[in-house]
VEXDREN-2710 file (C-alpha; in Angstrom, 1 decimal):
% VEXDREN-2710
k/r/px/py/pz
1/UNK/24.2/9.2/14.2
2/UNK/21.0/11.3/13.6
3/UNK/19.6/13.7/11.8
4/UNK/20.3/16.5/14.1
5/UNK/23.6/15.4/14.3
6/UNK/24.5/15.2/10.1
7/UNK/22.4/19.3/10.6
8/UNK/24.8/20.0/13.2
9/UNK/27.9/18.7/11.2
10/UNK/26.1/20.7/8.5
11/UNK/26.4/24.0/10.0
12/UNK/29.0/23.7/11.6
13/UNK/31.1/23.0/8.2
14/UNK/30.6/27.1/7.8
15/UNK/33.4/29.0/8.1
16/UNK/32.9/32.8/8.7
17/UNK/34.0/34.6/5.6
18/UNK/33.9/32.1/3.3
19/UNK/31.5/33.2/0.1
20/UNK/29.4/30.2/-1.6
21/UNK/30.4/29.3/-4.9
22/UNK/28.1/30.6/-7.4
23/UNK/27.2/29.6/-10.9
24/UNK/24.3/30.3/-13.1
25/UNK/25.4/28.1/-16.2
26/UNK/22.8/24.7/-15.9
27/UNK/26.1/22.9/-17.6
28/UNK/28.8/24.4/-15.2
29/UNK/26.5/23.6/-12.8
30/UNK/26.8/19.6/-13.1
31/UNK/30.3/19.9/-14.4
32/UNK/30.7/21.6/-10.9
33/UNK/29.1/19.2/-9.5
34/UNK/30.8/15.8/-11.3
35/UNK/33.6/17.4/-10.0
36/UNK/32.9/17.6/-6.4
37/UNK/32.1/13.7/-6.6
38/UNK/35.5/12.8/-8.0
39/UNK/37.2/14.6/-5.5
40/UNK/34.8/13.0/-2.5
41/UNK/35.6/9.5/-4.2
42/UNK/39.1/10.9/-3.8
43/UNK/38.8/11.7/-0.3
44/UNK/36.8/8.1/0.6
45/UNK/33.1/9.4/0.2
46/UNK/32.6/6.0/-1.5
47/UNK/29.0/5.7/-3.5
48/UNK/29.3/9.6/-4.1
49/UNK/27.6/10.2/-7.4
50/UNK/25.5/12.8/-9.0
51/UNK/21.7/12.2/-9.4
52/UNK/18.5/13.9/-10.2
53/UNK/15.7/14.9/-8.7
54/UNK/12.8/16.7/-9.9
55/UNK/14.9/17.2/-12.9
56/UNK/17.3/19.3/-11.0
57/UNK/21.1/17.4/-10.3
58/UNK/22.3/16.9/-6.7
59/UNK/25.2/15.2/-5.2
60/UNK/24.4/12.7/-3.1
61/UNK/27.3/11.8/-0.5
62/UNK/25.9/8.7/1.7
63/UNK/27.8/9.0/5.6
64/UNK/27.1/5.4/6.3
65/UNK/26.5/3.1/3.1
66/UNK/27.0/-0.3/5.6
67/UNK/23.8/0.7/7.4
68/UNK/20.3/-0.6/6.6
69/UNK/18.5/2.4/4.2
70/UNK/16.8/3.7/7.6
71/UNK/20.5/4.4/8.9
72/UNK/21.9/5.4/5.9
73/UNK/21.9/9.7/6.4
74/UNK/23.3/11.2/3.9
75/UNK/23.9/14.9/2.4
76/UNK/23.6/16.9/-1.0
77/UNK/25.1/18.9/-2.7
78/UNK/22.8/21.4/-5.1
79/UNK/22.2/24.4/-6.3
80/UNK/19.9/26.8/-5.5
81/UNK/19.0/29.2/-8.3
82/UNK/23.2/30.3/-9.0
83/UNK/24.1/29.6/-5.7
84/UNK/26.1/26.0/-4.2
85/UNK/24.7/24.7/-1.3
86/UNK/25.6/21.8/1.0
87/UNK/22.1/20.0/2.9
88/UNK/20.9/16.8/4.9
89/UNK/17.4/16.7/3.5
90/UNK/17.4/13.2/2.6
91/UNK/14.3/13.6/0.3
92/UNK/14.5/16.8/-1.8
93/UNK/16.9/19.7/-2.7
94/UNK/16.4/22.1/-0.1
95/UNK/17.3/23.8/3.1
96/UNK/21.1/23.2/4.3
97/UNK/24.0/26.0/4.4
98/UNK/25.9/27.7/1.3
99/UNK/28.7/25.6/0.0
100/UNK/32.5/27.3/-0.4
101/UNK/33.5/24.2/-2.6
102/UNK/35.8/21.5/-2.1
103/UNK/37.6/22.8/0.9
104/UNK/34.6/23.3/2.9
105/UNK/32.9/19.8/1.8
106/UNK/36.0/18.2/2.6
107/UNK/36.2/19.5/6.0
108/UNK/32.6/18.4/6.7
109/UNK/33.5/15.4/5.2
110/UNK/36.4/15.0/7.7
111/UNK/34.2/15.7/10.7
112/UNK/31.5/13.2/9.7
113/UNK/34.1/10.5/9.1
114/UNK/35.1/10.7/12.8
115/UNK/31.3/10.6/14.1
116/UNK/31.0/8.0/11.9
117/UNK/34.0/6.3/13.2
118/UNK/33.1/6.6/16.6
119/UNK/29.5/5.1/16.6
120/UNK/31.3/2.2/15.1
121/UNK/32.9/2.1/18.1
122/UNK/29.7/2.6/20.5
123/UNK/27.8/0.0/18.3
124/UNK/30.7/-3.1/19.0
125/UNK/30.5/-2.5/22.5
126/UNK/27.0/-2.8/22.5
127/UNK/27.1/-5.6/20.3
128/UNK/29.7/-7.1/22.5
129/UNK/27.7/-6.2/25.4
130/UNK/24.3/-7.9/24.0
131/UNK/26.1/-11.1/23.0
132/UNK/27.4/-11.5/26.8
133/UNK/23.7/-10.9/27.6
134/UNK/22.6/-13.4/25.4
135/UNK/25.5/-16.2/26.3
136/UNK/23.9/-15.6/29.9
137/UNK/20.3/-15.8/29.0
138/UNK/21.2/-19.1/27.0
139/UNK/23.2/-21.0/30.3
140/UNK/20.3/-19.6/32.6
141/UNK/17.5/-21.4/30.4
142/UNK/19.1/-24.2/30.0
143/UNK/20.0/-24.8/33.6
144/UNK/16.0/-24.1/34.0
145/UNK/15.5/-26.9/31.4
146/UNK/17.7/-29.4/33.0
147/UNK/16.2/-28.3/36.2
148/UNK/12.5/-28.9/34.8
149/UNK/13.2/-31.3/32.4
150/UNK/11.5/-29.7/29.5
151/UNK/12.8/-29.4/25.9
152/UNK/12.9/-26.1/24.2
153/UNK/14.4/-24.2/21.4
154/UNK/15.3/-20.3/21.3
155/UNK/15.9/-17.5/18.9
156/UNK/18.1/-14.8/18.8
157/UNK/15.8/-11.0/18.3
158/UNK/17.0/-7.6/19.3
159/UNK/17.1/-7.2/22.6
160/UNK/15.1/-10.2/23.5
161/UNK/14.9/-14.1/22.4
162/UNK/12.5/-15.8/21.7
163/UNK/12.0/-18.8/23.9
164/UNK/10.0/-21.6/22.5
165/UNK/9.4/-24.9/25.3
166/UNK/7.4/-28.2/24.5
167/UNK/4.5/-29.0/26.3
168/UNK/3.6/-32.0/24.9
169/UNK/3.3/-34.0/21.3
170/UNK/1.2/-30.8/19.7
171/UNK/1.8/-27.8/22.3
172/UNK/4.4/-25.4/23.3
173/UNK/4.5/-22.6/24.9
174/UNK/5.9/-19.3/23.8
175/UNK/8.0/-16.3/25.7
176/UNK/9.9/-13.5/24.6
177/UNK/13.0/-12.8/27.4
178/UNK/14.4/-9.9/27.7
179/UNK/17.9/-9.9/28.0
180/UNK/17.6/-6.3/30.7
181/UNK/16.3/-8.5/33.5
182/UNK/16.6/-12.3/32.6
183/UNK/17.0/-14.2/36.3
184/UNK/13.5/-12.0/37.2
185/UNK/11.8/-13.3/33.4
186/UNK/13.0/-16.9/34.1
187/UNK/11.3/-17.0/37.5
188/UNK/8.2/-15.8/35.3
189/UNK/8.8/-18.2/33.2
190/UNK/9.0/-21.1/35.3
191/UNK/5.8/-21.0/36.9
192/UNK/4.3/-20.5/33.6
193/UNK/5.2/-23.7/32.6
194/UNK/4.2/-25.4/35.7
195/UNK/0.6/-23.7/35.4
196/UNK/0.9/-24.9/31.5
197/UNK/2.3/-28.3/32.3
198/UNK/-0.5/-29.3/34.6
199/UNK/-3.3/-28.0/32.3
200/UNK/-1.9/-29.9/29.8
201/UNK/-2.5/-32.9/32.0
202/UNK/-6.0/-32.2/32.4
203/UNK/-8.5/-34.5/30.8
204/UNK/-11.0/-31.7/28.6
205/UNK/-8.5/-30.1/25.2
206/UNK/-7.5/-27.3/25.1
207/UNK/-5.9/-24.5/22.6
208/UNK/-4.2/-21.2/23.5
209/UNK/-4.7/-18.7/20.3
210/UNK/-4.8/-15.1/19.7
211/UNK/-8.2/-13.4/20.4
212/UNK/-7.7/-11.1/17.4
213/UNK/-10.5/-11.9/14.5
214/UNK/-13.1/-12.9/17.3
215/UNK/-15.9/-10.2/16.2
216/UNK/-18.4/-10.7/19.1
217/UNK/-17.9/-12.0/22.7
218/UNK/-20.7/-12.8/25.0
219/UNK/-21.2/-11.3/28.3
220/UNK/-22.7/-13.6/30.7
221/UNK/-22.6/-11.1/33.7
222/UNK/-23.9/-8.4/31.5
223/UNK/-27.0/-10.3/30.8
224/UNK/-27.4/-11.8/33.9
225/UNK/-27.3/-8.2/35.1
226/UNK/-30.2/-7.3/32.4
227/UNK/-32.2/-10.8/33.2
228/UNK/-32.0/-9.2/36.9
END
C-alpha cells in the first residue's frame, strides 16, 4: 500500500448521488466526529481517535497501525468550513472527497481492509521467499569457509548480509552479499580473500580504511607532469 493507492480507495469510496453531510455548529462538528470514531472502533478501525490540528479536530483512522510510522497511511476525517470530508493527507486537513457519513466511511473502510489484507499476504511470501534466500546464502558461505578454511561471522540486513571473515589476529575483511545473485558474489568473494590473505602475509603493515576525512591527496603524476 501507497499513497496513490489509500487516494484511489479515497475516491473511489464516492457514490454518485450521495450529498456530504453538512454541519456548521463547531460542537456538532466534534460530536459528529466522536461519533464516527466509535462506530470505526466498532467496525475494527482500531487506534481511531479524534485529534487536532491547527486547532481544527480531525479523525484520524490509521490503515496499518503494525507498520513502522513510514508505512503507516492513514486517512481523516474533517470538516471543511460546514461541509464533511473524507482525505489521505497525512499531514494537514485538506484535499480528499466529501464524506456521506458512516455508510460511506464504512465502505472505504471495507475496501481498505482487503488491500490491507492482501499486502499481508504479498509481504509473507516475500518474507518466506527472502528467508529461503538467506538459508541458501548461509550453506553456500559456509561450504566456501570449509572449503577455504577461514572463520567468519554474518548478519542478517534487508536484502543482503553482511559477511564478516578473519584475516588474521587484528584484520578481517568485510562484504555485503546480495541475496539476488549469491553463487556469482561468492566467486567475488573468494578471490578477494585470497588477494587479502596473501597481503596479509606480506612482511610491510598494512590497514584498509575509508578514504572519507582525507582533505588533500598528492598527485605524483600531476607534478611530475609540471616538473616536465
Amino acid at each position: 500500500m501507497n499513497i496513490t493507492s489509500v487516494q484511489a480507495l479515497v475516491r473511489a469510496s464516492v457514490r454518485e448521488g450521495e450529498p456530504a453531510f453538512r454541519c456548521a455548529s463547531k460542537d456538532q462538528q466534534r460530536a459528529c466526529l466522536d461519533a464516527l470514531a466509535e462506530a470505526m472502533l466498532a467496525a475494527g478501525a482500531i487506534e481511531s481517535r479524534v485529534q487536532t490540528w491547527n486547532h481544527q479536530p480531525f479523525l484520524a483512522i490509521p490503515l496499518r497501525p503494525d507498520m513502522h510510522w513510514r508505512g503507516r497511511y492513514s486517512v481523516r476525517v474533517y470538516f471543511d468550513g460546514d461541509q464533511l470530508r473524507l482525505s489521505a493527507e497525512r499531514h494537514k486537513n485538506a484535499g480528499g472527497v466529501p464524506l456521506s457519513g458512516v455508510a460511506q466511511l464504512r465502505r472505504f473502510w471495507e475496501a481498505a481492509r482487503e488491500r490491507v489484507e492482501f499486502d499481508r499476504q504479498r509481504e509473507a511470501k516475500r518474507d518466506k521467499l527472502a528467508k529461503l534466500k538467506e538459508r541458501s546464502a548461509e550453506a553456500q558461505i559456509a561450504a566456501l569457509a570449509r572449503r577455504l578454511g577461514f572463520s567468519y561471522a554474518t548478519r542478517q540486513m534487508e536484502r543482503k548480509l553482511k559477511l564478516t571473515i578473519r584475516l588474521d589476529e587484528r584484520r578481517a575483511l568485510i562484504v555485503d552479499v546480495p541475496l539476488r545473485d549469491i553463487p556469482a558474489t561468492l566467486a567475488g568473494v573468494e578471490r578477494l580473500y585470497l588477494r587479502a590473505r596473501a597481503l596479509c602475509n606480506d612482511e610491510v603493515p598494512f590497514e584498509i580504511r575509508s578514504a572519507r576525512g582525507v582533505w588533500r591527496w598528492e598527485n605524483a603524476d600531476a607534478e611530475d607532469s609540471t616538473d616536465a
